[in-house]
C-alpha positions in Angstrom: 47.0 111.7 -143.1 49.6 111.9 -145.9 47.5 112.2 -149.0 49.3 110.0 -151.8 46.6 110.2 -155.2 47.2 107.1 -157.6 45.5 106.8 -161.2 42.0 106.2 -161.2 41.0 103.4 -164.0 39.1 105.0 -167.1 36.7 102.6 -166.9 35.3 103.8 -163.8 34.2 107.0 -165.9 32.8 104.8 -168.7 30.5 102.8 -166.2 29.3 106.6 -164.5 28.5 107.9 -168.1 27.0 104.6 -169.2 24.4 103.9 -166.1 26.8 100.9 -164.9 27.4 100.4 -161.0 30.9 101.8 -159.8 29.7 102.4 -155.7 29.1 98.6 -155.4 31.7 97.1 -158.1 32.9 94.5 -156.0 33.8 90.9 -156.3 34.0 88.5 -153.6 36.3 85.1 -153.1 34.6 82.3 -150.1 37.4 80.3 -148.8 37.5 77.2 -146.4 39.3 78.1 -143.6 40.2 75.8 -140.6 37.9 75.0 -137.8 38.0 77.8 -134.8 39.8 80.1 -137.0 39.6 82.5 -134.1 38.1 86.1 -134.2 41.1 87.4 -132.6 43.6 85.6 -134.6 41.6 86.5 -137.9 41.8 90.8 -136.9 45.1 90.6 -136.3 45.9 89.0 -139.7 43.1 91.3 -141.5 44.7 94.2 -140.0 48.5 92.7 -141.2 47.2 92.9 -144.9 45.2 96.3 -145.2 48.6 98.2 -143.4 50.5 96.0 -145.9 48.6 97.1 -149.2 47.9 100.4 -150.4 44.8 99.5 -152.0 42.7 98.6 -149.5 43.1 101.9 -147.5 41.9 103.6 -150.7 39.3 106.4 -150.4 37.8 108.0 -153.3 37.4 111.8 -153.3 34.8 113.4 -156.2 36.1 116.7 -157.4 33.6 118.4 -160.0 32.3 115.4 -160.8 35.6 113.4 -161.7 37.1 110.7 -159.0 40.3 110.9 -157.5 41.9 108.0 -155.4 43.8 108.8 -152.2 46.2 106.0 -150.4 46.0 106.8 -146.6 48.1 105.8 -144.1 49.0 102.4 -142.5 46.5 102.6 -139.4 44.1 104.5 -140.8 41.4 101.6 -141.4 40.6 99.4 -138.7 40.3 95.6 -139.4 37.8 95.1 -137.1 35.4 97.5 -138.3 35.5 95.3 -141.9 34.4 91.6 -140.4 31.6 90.2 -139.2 31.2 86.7 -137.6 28.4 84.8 -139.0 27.0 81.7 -136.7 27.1 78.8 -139.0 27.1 75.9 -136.6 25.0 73.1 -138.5 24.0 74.5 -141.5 24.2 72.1 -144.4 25.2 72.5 -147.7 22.0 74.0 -149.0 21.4 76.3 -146.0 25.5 77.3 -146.2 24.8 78.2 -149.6 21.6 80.4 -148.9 23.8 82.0 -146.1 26.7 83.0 -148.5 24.1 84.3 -151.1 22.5 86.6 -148.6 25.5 87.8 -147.1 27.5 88.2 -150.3 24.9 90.3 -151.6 25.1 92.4 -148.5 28.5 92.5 -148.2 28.9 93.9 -152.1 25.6 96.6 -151.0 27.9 98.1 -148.3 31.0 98.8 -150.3 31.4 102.5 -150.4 34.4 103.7 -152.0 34.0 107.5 -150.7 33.4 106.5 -147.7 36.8 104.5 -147.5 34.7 101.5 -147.5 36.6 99.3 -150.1 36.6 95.8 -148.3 34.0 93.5 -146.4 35.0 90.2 -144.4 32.4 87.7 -143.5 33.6 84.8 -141.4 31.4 81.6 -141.2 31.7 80.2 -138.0 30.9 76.4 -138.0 32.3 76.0 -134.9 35.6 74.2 -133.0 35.5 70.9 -135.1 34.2 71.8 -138.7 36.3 74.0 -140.9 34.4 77.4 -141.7 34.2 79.9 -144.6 35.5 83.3 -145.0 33.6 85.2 -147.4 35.8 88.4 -148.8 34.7 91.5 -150.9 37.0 93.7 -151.9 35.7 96.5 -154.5 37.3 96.5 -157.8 39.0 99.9 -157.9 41.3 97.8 -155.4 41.7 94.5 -157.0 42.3 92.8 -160.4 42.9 89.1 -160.4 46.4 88.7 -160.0 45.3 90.8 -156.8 43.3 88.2 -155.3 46.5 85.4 -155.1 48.2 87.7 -153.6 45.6 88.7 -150.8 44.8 85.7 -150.7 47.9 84.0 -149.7 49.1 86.6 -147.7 46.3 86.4 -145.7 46.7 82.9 -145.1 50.4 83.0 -144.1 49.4 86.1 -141.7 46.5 84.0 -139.9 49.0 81.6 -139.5 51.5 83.7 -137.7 48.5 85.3 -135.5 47.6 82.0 -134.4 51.0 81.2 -133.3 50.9 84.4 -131.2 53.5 85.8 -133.7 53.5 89.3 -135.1 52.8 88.8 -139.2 55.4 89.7 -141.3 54.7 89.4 -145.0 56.7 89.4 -147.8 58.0 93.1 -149.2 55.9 95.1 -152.1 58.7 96.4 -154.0 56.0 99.1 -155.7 53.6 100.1 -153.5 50.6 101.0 -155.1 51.1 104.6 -153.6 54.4 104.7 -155.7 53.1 103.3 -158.4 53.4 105.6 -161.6 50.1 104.7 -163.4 51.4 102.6 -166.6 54.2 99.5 -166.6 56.5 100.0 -169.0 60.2 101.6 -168.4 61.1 105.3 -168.9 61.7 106.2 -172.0 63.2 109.2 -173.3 60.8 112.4 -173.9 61.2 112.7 -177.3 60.3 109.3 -177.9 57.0 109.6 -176.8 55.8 111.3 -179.8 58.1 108.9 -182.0 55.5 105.6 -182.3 54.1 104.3 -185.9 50.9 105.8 -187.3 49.4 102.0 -187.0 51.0 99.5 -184.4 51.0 96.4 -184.8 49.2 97.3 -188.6 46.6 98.1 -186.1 43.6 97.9 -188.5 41.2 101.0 -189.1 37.9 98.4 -189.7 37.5 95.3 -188.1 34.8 92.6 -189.5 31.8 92.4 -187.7 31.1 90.0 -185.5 27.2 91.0 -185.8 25.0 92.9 -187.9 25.0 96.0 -185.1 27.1 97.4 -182.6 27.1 97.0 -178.4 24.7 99.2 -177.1 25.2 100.0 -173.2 21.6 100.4 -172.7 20.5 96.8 -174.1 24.0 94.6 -173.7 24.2 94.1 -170.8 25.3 91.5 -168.1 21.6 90.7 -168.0 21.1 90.3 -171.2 24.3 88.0 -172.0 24.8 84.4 -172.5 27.7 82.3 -171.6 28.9 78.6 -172.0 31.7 76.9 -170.5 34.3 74.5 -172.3 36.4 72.5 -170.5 39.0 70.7 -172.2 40.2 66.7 -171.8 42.9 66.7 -169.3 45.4 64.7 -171.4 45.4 67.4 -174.0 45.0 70.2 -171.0 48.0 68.9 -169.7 49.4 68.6 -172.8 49.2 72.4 -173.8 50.5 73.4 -170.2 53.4 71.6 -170.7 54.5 70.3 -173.7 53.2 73.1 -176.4 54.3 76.2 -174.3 57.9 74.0 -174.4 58.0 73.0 -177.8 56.9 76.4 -179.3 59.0 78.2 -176.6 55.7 80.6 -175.8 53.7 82.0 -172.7 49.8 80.1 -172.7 48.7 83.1 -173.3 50.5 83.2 -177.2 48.6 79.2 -177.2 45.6 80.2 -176.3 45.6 83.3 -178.6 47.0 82.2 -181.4 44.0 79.6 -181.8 41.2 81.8 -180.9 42.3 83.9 -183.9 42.5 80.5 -186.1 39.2 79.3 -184.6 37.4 83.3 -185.4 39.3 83.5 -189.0 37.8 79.9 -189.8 34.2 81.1 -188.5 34.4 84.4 -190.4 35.4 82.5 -193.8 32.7 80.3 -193.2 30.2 83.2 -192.5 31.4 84.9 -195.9 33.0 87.9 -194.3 36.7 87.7 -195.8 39.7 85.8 -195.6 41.5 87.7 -193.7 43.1 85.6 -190.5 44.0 88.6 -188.6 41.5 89.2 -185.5 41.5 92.4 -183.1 41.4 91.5 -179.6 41.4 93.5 -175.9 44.4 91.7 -173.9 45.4 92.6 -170.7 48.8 94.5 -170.7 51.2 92.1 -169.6 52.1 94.8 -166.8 53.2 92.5 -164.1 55.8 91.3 -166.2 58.6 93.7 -165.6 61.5 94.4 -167.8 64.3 96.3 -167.4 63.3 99.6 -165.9 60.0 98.9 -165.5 58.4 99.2 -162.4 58.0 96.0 -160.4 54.5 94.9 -159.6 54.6 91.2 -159.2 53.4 91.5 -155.4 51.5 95.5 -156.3 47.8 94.9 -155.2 45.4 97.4 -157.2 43.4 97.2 -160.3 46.5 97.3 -162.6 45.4 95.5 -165.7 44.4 97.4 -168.6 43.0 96.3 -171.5 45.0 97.0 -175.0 43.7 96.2 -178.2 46.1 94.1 -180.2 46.0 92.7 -183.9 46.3 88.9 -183.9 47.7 88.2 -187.2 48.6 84.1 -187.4 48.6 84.6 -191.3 47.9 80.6 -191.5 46.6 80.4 -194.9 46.7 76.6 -195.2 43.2 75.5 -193.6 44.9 72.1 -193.3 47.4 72.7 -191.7 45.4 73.5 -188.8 43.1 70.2 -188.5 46.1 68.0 -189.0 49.2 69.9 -186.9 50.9 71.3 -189.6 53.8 72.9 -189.1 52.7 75.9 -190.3 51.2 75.9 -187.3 54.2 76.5 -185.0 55.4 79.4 -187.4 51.9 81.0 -186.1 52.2 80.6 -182.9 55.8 82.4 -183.0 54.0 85.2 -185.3 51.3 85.7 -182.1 54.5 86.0 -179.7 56.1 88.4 -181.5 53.1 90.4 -181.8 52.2 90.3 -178.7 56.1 91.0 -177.2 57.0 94.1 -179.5 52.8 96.1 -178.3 54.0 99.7 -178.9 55.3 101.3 -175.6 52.6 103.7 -175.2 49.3 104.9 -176.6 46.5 102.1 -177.3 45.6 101.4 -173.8 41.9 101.1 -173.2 40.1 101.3 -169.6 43.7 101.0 -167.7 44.3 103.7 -165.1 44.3 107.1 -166.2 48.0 109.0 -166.9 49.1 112.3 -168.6 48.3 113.1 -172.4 51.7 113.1 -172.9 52.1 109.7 -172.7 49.6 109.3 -175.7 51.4 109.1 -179.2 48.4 107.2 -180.7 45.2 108.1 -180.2 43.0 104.9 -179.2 39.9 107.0 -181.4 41.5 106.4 -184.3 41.2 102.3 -184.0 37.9 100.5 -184.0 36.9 99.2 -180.8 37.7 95.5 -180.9 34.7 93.2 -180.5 36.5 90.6 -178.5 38.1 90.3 -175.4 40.4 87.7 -174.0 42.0 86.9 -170.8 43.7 84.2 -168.9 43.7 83.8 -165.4 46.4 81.3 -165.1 46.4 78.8 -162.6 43.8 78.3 -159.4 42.9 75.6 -157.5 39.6 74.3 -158.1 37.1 74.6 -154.8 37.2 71.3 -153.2 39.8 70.2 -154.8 42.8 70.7 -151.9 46.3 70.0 -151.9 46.0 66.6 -149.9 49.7 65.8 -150.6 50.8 68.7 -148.1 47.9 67.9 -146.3 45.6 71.2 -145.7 42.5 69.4 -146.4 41.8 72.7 -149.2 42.1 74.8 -146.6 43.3 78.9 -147.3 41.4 77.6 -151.0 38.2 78.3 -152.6 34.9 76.6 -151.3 33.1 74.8 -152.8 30.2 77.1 -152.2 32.3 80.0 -154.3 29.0 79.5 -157.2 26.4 80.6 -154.2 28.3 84.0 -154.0 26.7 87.2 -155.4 29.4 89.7 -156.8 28.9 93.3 -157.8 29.1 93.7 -161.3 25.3 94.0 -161.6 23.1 92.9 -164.2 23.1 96.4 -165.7 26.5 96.3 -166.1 26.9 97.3 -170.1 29.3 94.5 -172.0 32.9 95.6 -172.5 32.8 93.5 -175.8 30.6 91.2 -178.0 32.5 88.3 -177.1 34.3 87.5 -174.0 36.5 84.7 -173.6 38.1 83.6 -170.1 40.5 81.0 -169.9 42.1 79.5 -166.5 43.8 76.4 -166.0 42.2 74.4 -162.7 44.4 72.2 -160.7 42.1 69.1 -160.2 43.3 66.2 -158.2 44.1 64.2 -161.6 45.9 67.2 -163.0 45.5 70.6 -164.9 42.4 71.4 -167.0 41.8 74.2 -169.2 38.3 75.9 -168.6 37.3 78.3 -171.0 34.0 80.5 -170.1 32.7 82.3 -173.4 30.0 85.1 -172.9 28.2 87.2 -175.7 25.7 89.9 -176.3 23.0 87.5 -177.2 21.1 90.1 -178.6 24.1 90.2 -181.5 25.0 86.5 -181.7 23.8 83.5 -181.7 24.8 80.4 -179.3 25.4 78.5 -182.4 27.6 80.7 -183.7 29.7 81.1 -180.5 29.8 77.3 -180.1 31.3 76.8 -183.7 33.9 79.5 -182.7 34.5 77.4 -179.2 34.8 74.3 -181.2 37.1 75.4 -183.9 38.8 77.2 -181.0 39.6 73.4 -179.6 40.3 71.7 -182.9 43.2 74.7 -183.0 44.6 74.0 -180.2 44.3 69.9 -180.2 46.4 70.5 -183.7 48.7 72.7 -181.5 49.5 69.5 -179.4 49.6 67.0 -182.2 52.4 69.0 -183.6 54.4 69.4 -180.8 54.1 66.0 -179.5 55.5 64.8 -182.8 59.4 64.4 -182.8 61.6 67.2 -185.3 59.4 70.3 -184.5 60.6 73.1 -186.5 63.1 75.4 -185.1 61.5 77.5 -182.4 63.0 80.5 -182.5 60.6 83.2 -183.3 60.2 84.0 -187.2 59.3 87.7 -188.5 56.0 88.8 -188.8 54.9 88.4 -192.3 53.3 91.5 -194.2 50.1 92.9 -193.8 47.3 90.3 -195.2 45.4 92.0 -198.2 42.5 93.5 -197.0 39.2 92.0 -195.8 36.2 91.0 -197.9 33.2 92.9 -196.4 30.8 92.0 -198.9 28.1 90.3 -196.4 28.3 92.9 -193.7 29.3 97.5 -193.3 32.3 96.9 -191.3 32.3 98.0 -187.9 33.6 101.7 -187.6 35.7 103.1 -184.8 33.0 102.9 -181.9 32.0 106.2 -179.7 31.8 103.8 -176.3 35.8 103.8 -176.0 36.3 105.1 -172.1 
């Protein structure tokens, strides 16, 4: 076996020294596939993708007590010895469900990443006539979300190759996790690497609480959280897909951001904590957007994303302005852009895969930890929701049984942040909707306070649409970032200090 070691993610260390589950950190997707989907057919497609992607012939090797990952070869783990068949002739919806719960469970228990054990396939077999499910669990050392589209669609076009009695070919990695170099940004010079600001971004050295105490891993935990879900009006969904990324000339991401920093800024001045409008938030490094030199890793499976702390800085001072459309508004969403576009190079990565010191100028210790996270998960089909215009029926999409499935994160699992905020845009039959899922230590905030933030959150961004469906938006080309804010009024609350839970 050639013995290729890729960077482990520091998170994994965090969740060992914190009593969190790493063995059985898995996640599972339950698809509707097509009726007699064919044990035969379904190896040979299984067996296309794990020779086809580095990440799921990972095996994890424990040296001194730290974890190593090893890539072995093509060959080396045999589809058929990761599915099961599952008889699921006549089962209704209630007993389908029961059946993905148990199995799901089962599936995520017999993950064993030193073992070489990082995947599980379940097939539901209804039988010739009745489309079945396929159940997959795939550990998370392997996977992050963009991940899952690929797998996911790769393993549909190779199923249907197999069933055609053709040998799958899928479509070129052009960096295999195995070559992968551990970060995404392009080589830079060495001298450079020492060269970075003392304080990207104005990277502030306090952040207002969001709570009158710190996470603690032992006590906020998934099992002691509390989420709510927002889904937005598809007119103003589709809206901000289209129009608002157009007329502000900016990712959904810069949207989305710009008014969850509006919508905290507003709560925090009505909590008497400060004026200031600039929020610290964990992003995922925008790594599978390549640049010049960077490595490509648009079709790269492997837990890739890392979270970076970033200062969100709208500097909206007008409070109007953002309950009527103002355009002050579309100079903050540019201000979000650019912030987000010019992250320092290296240094303030937290819980990405682990790389040399070297490639450290700025010590993450020195920041506070920021007490919100965001991420969006772009687009995804909504289970049962199909594409009936190309006529699949949903098939190779997620059931609707996906909510019966039991994933691996554990309720033990210690909260990343105090307030976790998920965004995705479904594709529903009558269009795009934005779905935002909001989760918080509920033993540091309140549902009441997390639903004002959600609701200024949407007033922010139904201003956001206002203004760009009006005719003579301002010029979008991105402005400069305006000086630092004065500093924060901390009056009500100690501010948080730089937290000793960083991985």
């Amino acid at each position: 076996m050639t013995a290729t070691n890729v960077p482990i993610p520091q998170v994994v260390d965090w969740l060992r020294a914190h009593g969190g589950p790493v063995g059985t950190l898995g996640r599972s997707r339950l698809l509707k596939v097509p009726a007699g989907l064919g044990a035969d057919a379904l190896t040979v497609a299984l067996q296309a993708l794990v020779d086809h992607h580095d990440a799921l012939r990972l095996v994890a090797r424990r040296t001194d007590g730290r974890w190593s990952l090893v890539v072995r070869d093509p060959g080396a783990v045999r589809a058929a010895d990761l599915l099961d068949r599952t008889e699921a002739r006549g089962l209704d919806g209630p007993a389908l469900r029961a059946a993905v719960r148990v199995r799901s469970a089962r599936s995520v228990a017999e993950l064993d990443p030193e073992a070489g054990v990082l995947a599980r396939v379940v097939w539901f077999d209804a039988g010739a006539d009745h489309p079945g499910r396929l159940l997959l669990t795939i550990h998370q050392l392997a996977v992050d979300d963009a991940s899952w589209r690929i797998l996911l669609s790769d393993l549909g076009d190779a199923w249907r190759a197999a069933a055609d009695g053709v040998t799958p070919v899928l479509a070129p990695v052009p960096t295999p996790l195995g070559a992968w170099p551990g970060h995404c940004r392009p080589p830079v010079a060495e001298p450079a690497r020492t060269a970075e600001p003392p304080s990207p971004e104005g990277m502030p050295t306090v952040d207002p609480p969001l709570s009158d105490a710190p996470l603690h891993p032992a006590r906020d935990t998934r099992a002691t959280s509390a989420s709510l879900v927002r889904r937005l009006p598809a007119d103003l969904s589709a809206d901000l897909s289209t129009v608002v990324a157009d007329t502000f000339l900016a990712d959904p991401e810069d949207v989305l951001l710009t008014a969850l920093a509006l919508a905290v800024a507003q709560w925090r001045r009505e909590q008497q904590l400060g004026a200031d409008t600039a929020v610290l938030v964990d992003v995922p490094d925008r790594c599978r957007r390549h640049g010049a030199g960077a490595p490509d890793v648009s079709r790269t499976v492997g837990w890739l994303t890392a979270p970076r702390p970033v200062r969100i800085a709208p500097a909206l001072g007008d409070r109007a302005g953002t309950s009527t459309g103002g355009p002050a508004l579309a100079g903050a969403v540019r201000r979000v852009g650019e912030q987000l576009r010019n992250l320092p190079a290296h240094g303030t990565d937290r819980g990405g895969p682990r790389r040399p010191a070297r490639h450290t100028a700025v010590a993450p210790d020195r920041y506070p930890r920021p007490q919100i996270g965001f991420t969006h998960l772009g687009r995804t089909s909504v289970p049962g929701d199909g594409d009936t215009t190309a006529g699949d029926d949903g098939l190779w999409r997620p059931a609707v049984e996906q909510d019966a499935v039991i994933d691996g994160t554990g309720d033990s699992t210690p909260l990343w942040h105090t307030l976790e905020v998920t965004t995705v845009i479904e594709d529903h039959a009558d269009g795009p909707r934005l779905s935002a899922t909001w989760t918080w230590a509920a033993q540091l905030m309140s549902e009441e306070d997390v639903r004002d933030i959600a609701e200024a959150w949407v007033a922010a961004l139904s201003a956001l649409a206002a203004h760009a469906g009006r005719s003579g938006a301002d010029d979008p080309r991105p402005a400069p970032c305006p000086p630092d804010p004065p500093a924060v009024d901390r009056r009500a609350r100690p501010a948080v200090a730089t937290a000793s839970l960083t991985p």
